[in-house]
C-alpha positions as CSV (number, residue, x, y, z in Angstrom):
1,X,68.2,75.0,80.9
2,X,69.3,71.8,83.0
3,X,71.3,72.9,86.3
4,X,74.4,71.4,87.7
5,X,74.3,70.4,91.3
6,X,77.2,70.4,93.2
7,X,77.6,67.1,94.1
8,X,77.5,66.2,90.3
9,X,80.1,68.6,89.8
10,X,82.2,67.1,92.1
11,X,81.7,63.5,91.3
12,X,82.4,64.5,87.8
13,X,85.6,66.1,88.4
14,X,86.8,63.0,91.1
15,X,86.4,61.3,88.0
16,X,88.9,63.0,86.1
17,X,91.2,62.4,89.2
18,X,94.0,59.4,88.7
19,X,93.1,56.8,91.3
20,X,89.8,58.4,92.2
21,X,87.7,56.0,94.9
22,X,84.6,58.4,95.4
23,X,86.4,59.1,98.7
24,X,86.4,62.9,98.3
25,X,83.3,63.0,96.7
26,X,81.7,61.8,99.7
27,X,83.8,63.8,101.9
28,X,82.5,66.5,100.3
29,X,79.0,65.4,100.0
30,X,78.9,65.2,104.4
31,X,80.6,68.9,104.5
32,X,77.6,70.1,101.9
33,X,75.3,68.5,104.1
34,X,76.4,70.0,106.9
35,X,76.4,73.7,105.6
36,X,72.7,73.0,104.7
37,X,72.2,72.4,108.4
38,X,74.2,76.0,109.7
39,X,72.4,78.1,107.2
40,X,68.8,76.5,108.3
41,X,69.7,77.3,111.7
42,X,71.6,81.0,110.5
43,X,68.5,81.8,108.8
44,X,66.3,80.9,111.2
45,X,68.4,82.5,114.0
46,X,66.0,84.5,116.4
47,X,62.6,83.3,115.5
48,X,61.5,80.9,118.3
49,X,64.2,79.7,120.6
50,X,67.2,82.1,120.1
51,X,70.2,81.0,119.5
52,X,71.7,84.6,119.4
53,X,74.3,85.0,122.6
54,X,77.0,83.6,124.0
55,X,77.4,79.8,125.5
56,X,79.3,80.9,128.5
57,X,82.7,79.3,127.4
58,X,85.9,80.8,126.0
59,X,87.8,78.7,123.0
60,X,91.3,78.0,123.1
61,X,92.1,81.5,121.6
62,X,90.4,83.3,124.8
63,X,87.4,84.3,122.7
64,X,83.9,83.8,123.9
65,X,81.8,81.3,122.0
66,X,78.7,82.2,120.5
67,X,75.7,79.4,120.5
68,X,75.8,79.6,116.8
69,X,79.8,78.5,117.1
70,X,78.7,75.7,118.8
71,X,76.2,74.5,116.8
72,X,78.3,74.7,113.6
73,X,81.1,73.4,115.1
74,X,79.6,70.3,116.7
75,X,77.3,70.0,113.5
76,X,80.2,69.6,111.1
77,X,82.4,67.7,113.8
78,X,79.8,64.9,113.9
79,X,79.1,64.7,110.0
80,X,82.3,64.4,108.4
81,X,83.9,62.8,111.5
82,X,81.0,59.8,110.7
83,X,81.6,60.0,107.0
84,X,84.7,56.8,107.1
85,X,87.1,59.3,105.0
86,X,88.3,61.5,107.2
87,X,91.3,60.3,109.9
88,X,91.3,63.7,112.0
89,X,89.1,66.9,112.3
90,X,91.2,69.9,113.3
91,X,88.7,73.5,114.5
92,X,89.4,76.7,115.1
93,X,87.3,76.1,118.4
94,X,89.0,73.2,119.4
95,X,92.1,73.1,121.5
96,X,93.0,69.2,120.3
97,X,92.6,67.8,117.2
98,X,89.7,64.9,117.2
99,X,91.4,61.3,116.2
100,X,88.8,59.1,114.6
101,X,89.5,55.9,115.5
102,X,91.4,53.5,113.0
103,X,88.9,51.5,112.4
104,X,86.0,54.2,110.9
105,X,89.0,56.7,109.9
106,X,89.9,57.6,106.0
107,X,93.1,58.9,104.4
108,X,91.9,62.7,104.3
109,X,92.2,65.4,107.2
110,X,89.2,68.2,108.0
111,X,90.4,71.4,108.8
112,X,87.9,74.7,109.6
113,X,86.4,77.6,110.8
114,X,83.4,76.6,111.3
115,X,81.4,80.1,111.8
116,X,83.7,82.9,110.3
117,X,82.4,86.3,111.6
118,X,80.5,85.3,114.5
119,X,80.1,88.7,116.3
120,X,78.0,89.9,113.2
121,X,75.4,87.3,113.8
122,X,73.2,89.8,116.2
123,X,73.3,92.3,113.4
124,X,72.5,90.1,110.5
125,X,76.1,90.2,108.4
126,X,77.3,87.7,106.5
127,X,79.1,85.1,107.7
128,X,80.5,81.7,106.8
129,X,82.5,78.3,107.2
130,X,86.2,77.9,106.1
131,X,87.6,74.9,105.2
132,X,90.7,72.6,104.1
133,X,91.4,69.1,103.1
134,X,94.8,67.6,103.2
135,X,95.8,63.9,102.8
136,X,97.2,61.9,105.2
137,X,101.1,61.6,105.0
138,X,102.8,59.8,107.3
139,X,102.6,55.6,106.8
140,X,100.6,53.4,109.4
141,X,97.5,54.3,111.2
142,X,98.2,56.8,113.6
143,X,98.2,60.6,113.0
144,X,101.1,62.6,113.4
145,X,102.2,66.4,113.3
146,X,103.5,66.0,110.1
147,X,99.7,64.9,108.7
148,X,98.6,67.9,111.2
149,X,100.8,70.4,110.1
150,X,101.8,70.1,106.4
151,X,102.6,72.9,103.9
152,X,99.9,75.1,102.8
153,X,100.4,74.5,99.1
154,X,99.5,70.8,100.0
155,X,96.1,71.4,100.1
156,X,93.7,68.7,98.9
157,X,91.0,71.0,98.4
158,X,89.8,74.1,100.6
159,X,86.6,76.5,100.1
160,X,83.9,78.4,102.0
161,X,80.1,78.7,103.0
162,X,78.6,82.1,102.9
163,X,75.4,82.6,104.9
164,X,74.0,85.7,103.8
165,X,71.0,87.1,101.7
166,X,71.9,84.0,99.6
167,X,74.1,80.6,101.1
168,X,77.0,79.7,98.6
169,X,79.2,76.8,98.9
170,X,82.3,78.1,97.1
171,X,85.4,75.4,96.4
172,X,88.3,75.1,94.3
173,X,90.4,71.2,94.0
174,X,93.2,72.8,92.9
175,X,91.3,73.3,88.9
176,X,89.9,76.2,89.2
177,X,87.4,77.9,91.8
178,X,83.8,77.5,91.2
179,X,80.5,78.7,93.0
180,X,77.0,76.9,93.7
181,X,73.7,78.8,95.3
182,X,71.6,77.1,97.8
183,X,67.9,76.5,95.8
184,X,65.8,76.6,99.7
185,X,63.1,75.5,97.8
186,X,65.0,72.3,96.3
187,X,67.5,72.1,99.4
188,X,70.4,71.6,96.2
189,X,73.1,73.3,95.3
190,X,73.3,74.5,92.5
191,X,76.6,75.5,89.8
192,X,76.6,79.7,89.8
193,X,79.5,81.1,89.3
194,X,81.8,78.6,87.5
195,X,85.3,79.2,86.9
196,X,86.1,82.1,89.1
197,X,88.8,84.7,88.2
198,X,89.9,87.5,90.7
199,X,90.8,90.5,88.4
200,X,94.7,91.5,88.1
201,X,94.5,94.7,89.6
202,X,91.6,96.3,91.8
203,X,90.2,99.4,93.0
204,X,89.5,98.3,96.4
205,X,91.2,98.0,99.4
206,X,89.7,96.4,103.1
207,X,91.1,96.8,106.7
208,X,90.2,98.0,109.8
209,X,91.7,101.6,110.1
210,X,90.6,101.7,113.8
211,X,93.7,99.9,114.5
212,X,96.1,102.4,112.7
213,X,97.7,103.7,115.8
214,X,99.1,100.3,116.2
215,X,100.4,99.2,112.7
216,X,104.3,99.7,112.0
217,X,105.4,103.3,109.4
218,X,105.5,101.0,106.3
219,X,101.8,99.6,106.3
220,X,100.9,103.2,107.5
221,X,102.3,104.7,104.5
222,X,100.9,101.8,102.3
223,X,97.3,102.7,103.2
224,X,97.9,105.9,103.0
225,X,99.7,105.7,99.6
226,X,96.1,104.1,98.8
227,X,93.9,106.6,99.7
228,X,96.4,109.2,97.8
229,X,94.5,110.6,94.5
230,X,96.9,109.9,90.9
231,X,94.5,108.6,87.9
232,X,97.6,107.1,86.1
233,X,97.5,104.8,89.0
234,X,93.8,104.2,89.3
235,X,93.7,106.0,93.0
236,X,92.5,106.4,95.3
237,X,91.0,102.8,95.9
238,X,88.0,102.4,97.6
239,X,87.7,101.1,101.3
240,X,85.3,98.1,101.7
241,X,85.5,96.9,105.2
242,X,82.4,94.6,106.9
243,X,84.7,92.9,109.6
244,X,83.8,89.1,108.7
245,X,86.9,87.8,106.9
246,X,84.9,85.2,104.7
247,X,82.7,87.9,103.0
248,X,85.1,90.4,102.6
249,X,87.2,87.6,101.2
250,X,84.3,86.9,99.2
251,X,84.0,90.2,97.8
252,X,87.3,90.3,97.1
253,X,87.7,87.6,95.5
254,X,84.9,89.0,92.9
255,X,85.5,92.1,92.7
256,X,89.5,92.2,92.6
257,X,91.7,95.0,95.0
258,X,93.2,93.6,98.7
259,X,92.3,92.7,102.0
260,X,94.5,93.2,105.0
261,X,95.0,92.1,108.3
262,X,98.4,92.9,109.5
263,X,100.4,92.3,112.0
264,X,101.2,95.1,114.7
265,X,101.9,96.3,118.0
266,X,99.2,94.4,120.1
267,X,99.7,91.1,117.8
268,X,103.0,90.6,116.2
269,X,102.0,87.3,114.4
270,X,98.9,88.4,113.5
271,X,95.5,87.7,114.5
272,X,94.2,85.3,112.1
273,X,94.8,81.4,112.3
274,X,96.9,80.3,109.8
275,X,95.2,76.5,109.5
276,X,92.0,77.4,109.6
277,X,91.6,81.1,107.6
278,X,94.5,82.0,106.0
279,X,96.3,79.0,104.2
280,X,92.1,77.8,102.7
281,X,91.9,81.2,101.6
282,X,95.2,81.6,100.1
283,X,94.5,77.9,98.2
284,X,91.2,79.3,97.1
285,X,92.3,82.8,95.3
286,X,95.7,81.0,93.9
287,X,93.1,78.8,92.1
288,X,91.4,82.1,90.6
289,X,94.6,84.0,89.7
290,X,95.1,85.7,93.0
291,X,97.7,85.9,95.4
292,X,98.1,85.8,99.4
293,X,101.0,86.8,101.5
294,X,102.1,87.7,105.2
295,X,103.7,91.0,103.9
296,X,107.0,89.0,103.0
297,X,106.1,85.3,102.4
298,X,103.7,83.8,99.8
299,X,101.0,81.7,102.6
300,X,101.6,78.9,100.4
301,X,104.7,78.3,100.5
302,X,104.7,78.0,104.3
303,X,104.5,75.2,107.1
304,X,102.5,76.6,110.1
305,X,104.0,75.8,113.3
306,X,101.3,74.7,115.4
307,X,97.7,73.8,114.9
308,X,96.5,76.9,116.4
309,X,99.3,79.4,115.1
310,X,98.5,83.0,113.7
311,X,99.5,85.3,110.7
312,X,99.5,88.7,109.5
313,X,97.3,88.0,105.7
314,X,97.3,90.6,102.6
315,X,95.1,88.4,100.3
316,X,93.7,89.4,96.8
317,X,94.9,90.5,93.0
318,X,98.1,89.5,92.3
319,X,99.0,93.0,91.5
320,X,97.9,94.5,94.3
321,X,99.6,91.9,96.4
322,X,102.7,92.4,95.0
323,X,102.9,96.4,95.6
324,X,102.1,95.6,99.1
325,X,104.7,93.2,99.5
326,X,107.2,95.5,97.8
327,X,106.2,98.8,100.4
328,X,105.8,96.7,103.5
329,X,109.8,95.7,102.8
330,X,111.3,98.8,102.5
C-alpha cells in the first residue's frame, strides 16, 4: 500500500490553492524539519548530556525555562526564520517579536509554542509544539500590530507536534484536519489519521480540580453538574486530566467531551496565551467539527490585544461546548 508523506500532502493541497507559489509548502516543509529535530532531542532527552533542567532564565511570563524550551525555541526560530517566507516569528518565550529583515522576509507570519508541557519532560509525558500561520496584512515592508495581532479566524493554517510514545505532526489549512506519524526508521512523515472529526457530544471532561477553591459558583456547578449520575444524559463524564494542554487537546480532539482552563480568582484572564495556544487550537478543532470558547465568546471570533495576552479556553465537541457556555452565563 503506497504511503502519503506529508510534504506531498501539502504540496498537493497548495496546489488546489488559487494563486498558490509553493510559499506555504516550504514554510511548512522548514516547521516539519524542525519538529524532526525537537523529537530527536525529546527522545533522546537523558541519555548522555542531559538536557533535563532548567537554563537559569525566566521568559516574559515569569516562568522558568527548561533547556528543552530553549532548544525548541531557538531550533524553530532559526529554521523557518531562514526559510525566505516568513516576515516575523512571534514565541511564547519571547518577549519581542523577531523581524526578518526585508530583504530575506516572506508574506507569512510564525506564531508558537514551541515546547507545550514542559514540566512533564522529567517524568516522560507527552508534550508538543503549537503553531499558527497568518499572512501579512498591512501594505509595504514593515510589520505592524495589525499583521501581529489579527483575528483568530484569520488563520492561514495552525497545528501541532506531539512528542510522545509516537511524534505526530497534526495540521489543518482550513480543509479539514489531518494527522501524519513520524517513520524513525525513514525520518518521513507519514499520512495517519486523515480527515479528523471530533465527535458531537463526548463522555469526557479535563481540568485541573486542584484549583476549585478558586473558580467562580457557575463553573463550580458546571463540573459538578458533570460528575452528577443521569443516563438520559450520558453522566457522569469521565475526568481525563495529564496537565500538558497539547495532549490533552490531542485526546480530545479524538476522543470527543471538553477541556477547560478557566479563568478564576488568582488569574482573571486566564492563564493560557491566546496567540500561541488558544486561537491554533481553536483553528484546529473548528476544522474537525469542534468548537472553542472563553466561556462567553467563540476564540475565533476574537482579536487578542497584545502578543503576549491570556484567556480562559473551554475547547472540544460542539455540544459540549455549547452547555458550558450556556451554565457559565447564568
Amino acid at each position: 500500500m503506497e504511503k502519503t508523506t506529508l510534504v506531498q500532502f501539502i504540496r498537493n493541497q497548495e496546489k488546489l490553492a488559487d494563486g498558490a507559489t509553493g510559499n506555504f509548502t516550504s514554510l511548512m516543509n522548514e516547521i516539519l524539519v524542525a519538529a524532526k529535530f525537537v523529537s530527536l532531542e525529546v527522545n533522546g532527552a537523558g541519555i548522555g548530556e542531559s538536557i533535563f533542567g532548567l537554563t537559569g532564565k525566566v521568559n516574559v511570563h515569569d516562568e522558568e525555562v527548561q533547556k528543552l524550551d530553549e532548544l525548541a525555541d531557538n531550533t524553530f526560530c532559526k529554521l523557518v526564520g531562514q526559510s525566505g517566507t516568513v516576515c516575523a516569528i512571534t514565541s511564547e518565550e519571547l518577549e519581542d517579536p523577531i523581524i526578518i529583515p526585508k530583504e530575506k522576509a516572506g508574506k507569512y507570519i510564525f506564531m508558537m509554542d514551541p515546547l507545550d508541557g514542559s514540566s512533564n519532560i522529567d517524568v516522560d509525558v507527552s508534550i508538543g509544539t503549537i503553531f499558527s500561520i497568518y499572512r501579512k496584512k498591512s501594505p509595504g515592508d514593515e510589520v505592524t500590530q495589525e499583521d501581529l495581532l489579527q483575528k483568530a479566524s484569520e488563520q492561514v493554517a495552525a497545528g501541532y507536534i506531539i512528542y510522545g510514545p509516537s511524534t505526530l505532526f497534526i495540521y489543518t489549512s482550513g480543509k479539514g484536519v489531518h494527522g501524519f506519524t513520524l517513520d524513525p526508521t525513514l525520518g518521513e512523515f507519514f499520512l495517519s489519521h486523515p480527515d479528523i472529526k471530533i465527535p458531537e457530544r463526548g463522555s469526557w471532561y479535563s481540568i485541573n480540580e486542584g484549583n476549585m477553591e478558586t473558580w467562580d459558583i457557575n463553573q463550580r456547578r458546571y463540573v459538578e453538574y458533570l460528575k452528577e449520575k443521569d443516563p438520559e444524559t450520558h453522566r457522569p463524564y469521565k475526568l481525563r486530566y495529564i496537565g500538558s494542554l497539547v495532549a490533552d487537546f490531542h485526546r480530545t480532539l479524538l476522543k470527543g467531551g471538553i477541556f477547560m482552563y478557566p479563568g478564576d480568582t488568582k488569574n482573571p484572564a486566564g492563564k493560557l496565551r491566546f496567540l500561541f495556544e488558544a486561537a491554533p487550537l481553536a483553528f484546529v478543532v473548528a476544522n474537525a467539527g469542534g468548537a472553542a470558547s472563553d466561556g462567553v465568546q467563540a476564540i475565533l471570533d476574537q482579536i487578542p490585544t497584545a502578543v503576549h495576552c491570556k484567556t480562559p479556553l473551554f475547547i472540544g465537541s460542539k455540544k459540549e461546548i455549547e452547555l458550558a457556555e450556556s451554565m457559565l452565563k447564568k
